[in-house]
Structures are given as structure tokens and as C-alpha cells.
C-alpha positions in Angstrom: -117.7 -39.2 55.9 -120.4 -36.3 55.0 -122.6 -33.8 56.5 -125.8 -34.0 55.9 -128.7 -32.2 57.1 -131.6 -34.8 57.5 -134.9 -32.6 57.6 -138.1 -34.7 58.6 -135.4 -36.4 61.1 -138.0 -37.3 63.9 -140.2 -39.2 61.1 -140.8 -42.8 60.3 -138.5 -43.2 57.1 -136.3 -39.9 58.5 -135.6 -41.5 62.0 -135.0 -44.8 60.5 -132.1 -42.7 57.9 -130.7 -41.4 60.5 -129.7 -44.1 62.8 -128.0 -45.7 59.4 -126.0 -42.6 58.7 -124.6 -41.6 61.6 -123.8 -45.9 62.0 -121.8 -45.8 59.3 -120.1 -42.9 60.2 -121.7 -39.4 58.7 -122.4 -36.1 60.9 -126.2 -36.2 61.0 -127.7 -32.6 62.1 -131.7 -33.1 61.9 -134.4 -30.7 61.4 -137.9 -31.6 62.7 -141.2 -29.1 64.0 -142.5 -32.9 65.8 -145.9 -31.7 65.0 -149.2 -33.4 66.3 -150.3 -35.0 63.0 -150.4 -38.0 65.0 -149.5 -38.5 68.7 -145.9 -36.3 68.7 -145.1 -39.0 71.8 -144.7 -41.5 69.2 -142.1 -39.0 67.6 -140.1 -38.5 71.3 -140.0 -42.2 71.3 -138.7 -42.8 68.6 -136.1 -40.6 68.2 -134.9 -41.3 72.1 -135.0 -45.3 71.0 -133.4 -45.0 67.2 -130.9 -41.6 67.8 -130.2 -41.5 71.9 -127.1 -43.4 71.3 -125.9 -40.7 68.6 -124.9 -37.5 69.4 -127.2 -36.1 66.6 -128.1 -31.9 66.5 -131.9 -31.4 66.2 -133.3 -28.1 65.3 -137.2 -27.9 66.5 -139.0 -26.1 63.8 -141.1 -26.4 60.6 -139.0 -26.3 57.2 -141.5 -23.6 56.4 -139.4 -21.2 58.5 -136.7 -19.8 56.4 -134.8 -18.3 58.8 -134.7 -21.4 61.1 -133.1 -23.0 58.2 -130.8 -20.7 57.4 -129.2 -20.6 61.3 -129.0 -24.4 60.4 -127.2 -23.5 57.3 -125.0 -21.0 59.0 -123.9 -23.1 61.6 -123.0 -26.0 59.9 -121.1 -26.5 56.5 -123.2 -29.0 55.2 -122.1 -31.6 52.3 -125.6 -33.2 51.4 -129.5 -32.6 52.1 -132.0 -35.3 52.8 -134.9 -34.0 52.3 -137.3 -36.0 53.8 -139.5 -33.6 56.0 -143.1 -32.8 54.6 -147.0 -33.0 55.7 -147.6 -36.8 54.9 -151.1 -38.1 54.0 -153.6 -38.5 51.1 -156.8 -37.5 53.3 -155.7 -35.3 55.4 -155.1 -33.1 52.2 -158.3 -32.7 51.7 -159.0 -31.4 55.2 -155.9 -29.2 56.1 -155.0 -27.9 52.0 -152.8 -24.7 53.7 -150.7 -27.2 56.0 -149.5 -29.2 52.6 -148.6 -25.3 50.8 -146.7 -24.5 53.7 -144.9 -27.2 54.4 -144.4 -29.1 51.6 -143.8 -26.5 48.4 -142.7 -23.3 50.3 -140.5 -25.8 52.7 -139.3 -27.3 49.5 -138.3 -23.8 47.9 -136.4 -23.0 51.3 -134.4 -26.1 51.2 -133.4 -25.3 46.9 -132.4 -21.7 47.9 -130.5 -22.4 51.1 -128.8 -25.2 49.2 -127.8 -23.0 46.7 -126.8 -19.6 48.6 -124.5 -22.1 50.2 -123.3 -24.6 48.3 -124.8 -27.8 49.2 -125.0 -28.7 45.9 -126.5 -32.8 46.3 -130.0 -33.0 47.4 -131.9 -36.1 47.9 -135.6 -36.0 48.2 -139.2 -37.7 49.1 -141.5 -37.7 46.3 -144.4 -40.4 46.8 -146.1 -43.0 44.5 -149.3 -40.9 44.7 -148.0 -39.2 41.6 -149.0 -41.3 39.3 -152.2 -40.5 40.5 -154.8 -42.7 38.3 -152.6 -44.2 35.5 -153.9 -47.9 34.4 -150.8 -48.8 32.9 -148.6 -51.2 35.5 -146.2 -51.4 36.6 -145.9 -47.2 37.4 -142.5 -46.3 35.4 -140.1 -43.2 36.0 -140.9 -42.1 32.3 -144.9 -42.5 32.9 -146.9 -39.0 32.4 -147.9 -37.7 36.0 -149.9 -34.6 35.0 -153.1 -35.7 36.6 -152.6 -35.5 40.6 -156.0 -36.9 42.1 -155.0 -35.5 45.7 -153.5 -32.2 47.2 -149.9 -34.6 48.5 -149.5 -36.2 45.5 -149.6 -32.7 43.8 -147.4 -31.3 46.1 -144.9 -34.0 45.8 -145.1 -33.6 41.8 -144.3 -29.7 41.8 -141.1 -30.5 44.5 -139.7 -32.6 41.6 -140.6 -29.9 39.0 -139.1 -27.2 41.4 -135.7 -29.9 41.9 -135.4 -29.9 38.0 -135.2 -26.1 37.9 -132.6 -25.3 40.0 -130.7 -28.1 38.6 -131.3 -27.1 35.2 -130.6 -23.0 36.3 -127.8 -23.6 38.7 -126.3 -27.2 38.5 -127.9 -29.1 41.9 -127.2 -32.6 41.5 -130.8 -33.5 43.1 -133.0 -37.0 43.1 -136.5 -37.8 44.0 -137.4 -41.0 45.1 -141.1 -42.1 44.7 -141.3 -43.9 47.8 -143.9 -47.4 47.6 -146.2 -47.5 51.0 -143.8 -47.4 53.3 -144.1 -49.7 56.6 -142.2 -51.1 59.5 -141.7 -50.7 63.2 -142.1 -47.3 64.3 -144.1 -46.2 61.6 -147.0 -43.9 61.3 -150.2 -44.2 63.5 -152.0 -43.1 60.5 -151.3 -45.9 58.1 -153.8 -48.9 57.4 -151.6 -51.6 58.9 -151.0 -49.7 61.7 -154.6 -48.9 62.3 -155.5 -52.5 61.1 -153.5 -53.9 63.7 -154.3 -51.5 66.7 -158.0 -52.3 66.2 -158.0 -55.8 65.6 -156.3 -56.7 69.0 -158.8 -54.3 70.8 -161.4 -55.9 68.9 -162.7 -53.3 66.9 -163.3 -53.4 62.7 -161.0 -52.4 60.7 -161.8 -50.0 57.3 -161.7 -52.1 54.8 -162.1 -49.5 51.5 -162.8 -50.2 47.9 -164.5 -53.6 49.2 -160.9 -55.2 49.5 -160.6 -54.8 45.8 -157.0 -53.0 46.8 -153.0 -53.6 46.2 -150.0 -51.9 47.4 -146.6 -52.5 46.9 -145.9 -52.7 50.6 -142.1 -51.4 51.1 -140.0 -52.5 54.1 -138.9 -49.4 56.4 -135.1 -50.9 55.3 -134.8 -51.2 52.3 -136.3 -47.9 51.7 -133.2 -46.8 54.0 -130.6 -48.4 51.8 -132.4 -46.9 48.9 -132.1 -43.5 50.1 -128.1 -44.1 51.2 -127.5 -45.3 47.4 -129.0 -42.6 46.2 -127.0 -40.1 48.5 -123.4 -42.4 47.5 -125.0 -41.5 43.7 -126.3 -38.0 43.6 -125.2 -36.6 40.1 -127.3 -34.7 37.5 -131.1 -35.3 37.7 -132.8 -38.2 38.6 -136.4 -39.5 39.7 -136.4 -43.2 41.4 -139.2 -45.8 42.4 -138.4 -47.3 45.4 -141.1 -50.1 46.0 -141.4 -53.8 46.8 -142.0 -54.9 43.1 -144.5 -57.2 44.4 -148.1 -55.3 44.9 -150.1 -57.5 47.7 -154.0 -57.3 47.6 -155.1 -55.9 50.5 -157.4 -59.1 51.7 -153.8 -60.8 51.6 -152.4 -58.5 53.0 -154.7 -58.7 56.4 -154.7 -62.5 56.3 -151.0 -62.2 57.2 -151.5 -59.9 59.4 -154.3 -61.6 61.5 -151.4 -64.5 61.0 -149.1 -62.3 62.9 -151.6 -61.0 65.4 -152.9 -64.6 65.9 -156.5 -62.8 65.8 -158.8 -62.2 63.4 -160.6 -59.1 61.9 -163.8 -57.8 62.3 -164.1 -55.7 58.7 -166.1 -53.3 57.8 -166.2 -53.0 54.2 -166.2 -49.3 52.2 -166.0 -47.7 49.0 -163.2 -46.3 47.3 -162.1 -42.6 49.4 -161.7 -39.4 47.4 -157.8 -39.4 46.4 -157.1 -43.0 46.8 -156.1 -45.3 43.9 -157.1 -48.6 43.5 -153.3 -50.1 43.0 -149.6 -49.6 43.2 -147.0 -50.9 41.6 -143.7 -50.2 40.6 -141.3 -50.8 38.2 -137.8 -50.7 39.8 -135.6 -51.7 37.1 -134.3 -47.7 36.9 -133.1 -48.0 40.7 -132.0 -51.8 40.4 -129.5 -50.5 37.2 -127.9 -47.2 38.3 -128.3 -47.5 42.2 -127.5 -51.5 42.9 -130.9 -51.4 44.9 -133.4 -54.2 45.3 -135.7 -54.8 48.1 -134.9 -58.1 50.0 -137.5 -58.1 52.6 -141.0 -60.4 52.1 -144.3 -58.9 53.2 -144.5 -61.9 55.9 -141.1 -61.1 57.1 -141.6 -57.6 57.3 -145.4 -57.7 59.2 -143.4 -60.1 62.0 -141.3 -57.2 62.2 -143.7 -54.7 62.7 -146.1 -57.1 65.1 -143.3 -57.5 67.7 -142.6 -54.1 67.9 -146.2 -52.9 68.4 -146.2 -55.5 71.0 -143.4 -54.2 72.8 -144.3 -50.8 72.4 -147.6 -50.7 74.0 -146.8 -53.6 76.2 -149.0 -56.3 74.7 
């Protein structure tokens, strides 16, 4: 049994983490600021529906605040870090550049100096698939060049595995990113396509449909990013970066063709170009995570939008 601080703790993929680690036995004390991103109800929710069973710390604050941290530190002699808190979103980048600074490089740097001044010397962390930014070549691999950001996140998320590498090259933390693969599930993030796809096709409004449909994304079950994440906490030595995806990109007119399925309704779609930031496909090669974690993804993108569909039914009483 560890314990691990779990920052990002009221999040989708941090919420979900949590309820697995403190299942199987860990001390789970979270950190969370439960901003207003999207709706922070959703965030109450689900950590009452996930967590209320666990007697699970929370600190209410923004990883930015060093000295929140540290009374975390202090209090607690932690084993491990998840890091899993940060400003998510490609767009919203471009609209809010300060909030992604903050939060997700100077509450990076807090984390890596805490960690050090006391010890917590395994870190596992979010990076993102956005940091392969453009690259043609596909599947995305660990060893690919990803030098040429094309949003503020993905930036971000490229310098927090540059700053990792440091401070475990200057002062031995055992610390590994994992490029998480469009992440989805129930309880997930209001701001997501199949989320917003599903929400406006049963109130009979269009849905965004960008790049003219001429879209994949290697759509990632909520669970087996979890078990991704545990392996790589069981496995945190030396340096690594990890993709954590479906292996199986799914073009985006599929991809709301099972969903309609799902809904039993069809959409109305609206169809756009390409938005500033977004690429036009995902994929990753997993082999790297498959090898030295014993991780593979088991769950089908038909299985997993059921999944999802009965929960947003049951959550907003449909």
C-alpha cells in the first residue's frame, strides 16, 4: 500500500484514478481548485458518486499555489505523485493563454520542487497526444520529434516532460509521462465532442462537425487509461514517456454513426473547417507501453459509447 497524492483528483481521468486506488488499497489524498471550466456541479457530482464511499483528503486549491502544496506536503509523507491536474483544452488555449502558464508549467514546477525538497521521488504524469502536434507519419511513436506544438496545451504539456527529464537527470526522480489518446467515458468532460455530440443530438440541435468529417481519433476508454496509469505507478523507475491510446483511430463520421446507434437518434450536422490547433488525426503506437508496462486497451469503441450513453441518461434523467 502507498501514498499518493492525486492532484487533478475531482477530474475526469483523476476521479476515475482515484476510486481505483484507494479500491485496491492505497491512501489517496487529492488536490483539486474544482474550477468553472465547465459546470464545477459536474465536478461535486462526481467526486460524491466515484470517492463518497472513500475516506479520501481533498485539498481545494490550484496547483499553482505553492504554499497550498507544500501544507499538503507537510502534512502527509507521501510515497508517489499523480500528477494529473492541469487546464485541459486545445481551444480554450487560445482564449485564456495565462490560465495554461499558471496552471500547467508553474503548477508543474511546484509539484518537481515539492517532490524533491521531500522526497517523493516517483512521479507519474499527464502529457497529451497534442504533442505531436502536426506529424504525418502514423502511428505517433514515443521516439517521434515533437518540436512543433500547433496549440498553447500541447506546448505546455511538451515543456512538463522537458521539465520531468531535468530534475531526473539533476536529482534522480524516477518520473513518466503518459500521452494520454482522447480520453472518454462516463463522467467525462462537458467540453468534449462526444459529450457535446450527444447532449445536442437528443435536444435536437446540430452537432459541429469540423474538418468536413474528414477526422480520426484514437478514442481511449476512461478504464483502460486507469489501468495504464496504475502500471505505470507499480513501474516508475528512471525516465520514461508512454502512449496510452486505443490503437485503433475511428473516423469521426463512424464514430457518430455509433453514437446515433446508442442514442437511437440521429444527427442534425453542421459541417466546418478544420479549427486553429486541431489536427486532422490521432494515432498511436502502443507497443512501448504493451512491452514494459503489460498494458493494452480491451474496450471497443461500441462498448465503450453504450457505456457512456447510459450514464448520460441516468445523469440528466433521460
Amino acid at each position: 500500500m502507498s501514498k499518493i497524492l492525486l492532484t487533478g483528483i475531482a477530474g475526469f481521468i483523476g476521479c476515475h484514478t482515484a476510486k481505483a486506488l484507494a479500491e485496491r488499497g492505497d491512501e489517496v489524498v487529492g488536490v483539486d481548485d474544482f474550477n468553472d471550466y465547465y459546470n464545477p456541479k459536474l465536478k461535486e457530482d462526481r467526486v460524491r458518486a466515484l470517492l463518497g464511499s472513500n475516506n479520501i483528503k481533498i485539498y481545494r486549491g490550484n496547483v499553482a499555489d505553492k504554499e497550498l502544496l507544500k501544507k499538503v506536503f507537510l502534512e502527509h509523507k507521501l510515497d508517489k505523485i499523480c500528477h494529473l491536474a492541469a487546464q485541459a483544452g486545445v481551444r480554450y488555449s487560445l482564449e485564456k493563454p495565462e490560465i495554461y502558464i499558471n496552471s500547467n508549467i508553474v503548477g508543474f514546477q511546484n509539484i518537481l520542487d515539492l517532490a524533491r525538497e521531500f522526497g517523493a521521488s516517483q512521479l507519474v504524469f499527464a502529457s497529451s497526444s497534442s504533442v505531436y502536434g502536426g506529424n504525418k507519419k502514423i502511428p505517433f511513436t514515443e521516439t517521434d520529434a515533437v518540436d512543433r506544438p500547433i496549440s498553447l496545451y500541447a506546448a505546455t504539456k511538451k515543456a512538463n516532460e522537458l521539465q520531468a527529464h531535468t530534475y531526473h537527470h539533476l536529482f534522480g526522480l524516477n518520473a513518466i509521462g503518459l500521452r494520454f489518446f482522447t480520453v472518454y467515458g462516463p463522467w467525462g468532460r462537458p467540453d468534449m465532442a462526444y459529450f457535446k455530440f450527444a447532449q445536442n443530438i437528443l435536444n435536437n440541435r446540430s452537432i459541429e462537425v469540423y474538418n468536413h468529417g474528414q477526422m480520426k481519433r484514437d478514442f481511449t476508454y476512461i478504464d483502460d487509461i486507469v489501468l495504464g496509469i496504475i502500471k505505470a505507478l507499480n513501474h516508475c523507475q528512471g525516465y520514461e514517456i508512454y502512449n496510452l491510446g486505443n490503437n485503433q483511430p475511428v473516423e469521426l463520421e463512424k464514430f457518430i454513426q455509433v453514437l446515433e446507434e446508442k442514442l437511437d437518434k440521429k444527427a442534425i450536422k453542421q459541417y466546418l473547417p478544420l479549427q486553429p490547433g486541431d489536427v486532422e488525426a490521432t494515432y498511436a503506437d502502443i507497443n512501448k507501453a504493451k512491452e514494459k508496462l503489460d498494458w493494452q486497451p480491451k474496450t471497443s469503441i461500441e462498448e465503450g459509447l453504450e457505456k457512456f450513453v447510459e450514464w448520460y441518461r441516468d445523469y440528466y434523467s433521460i
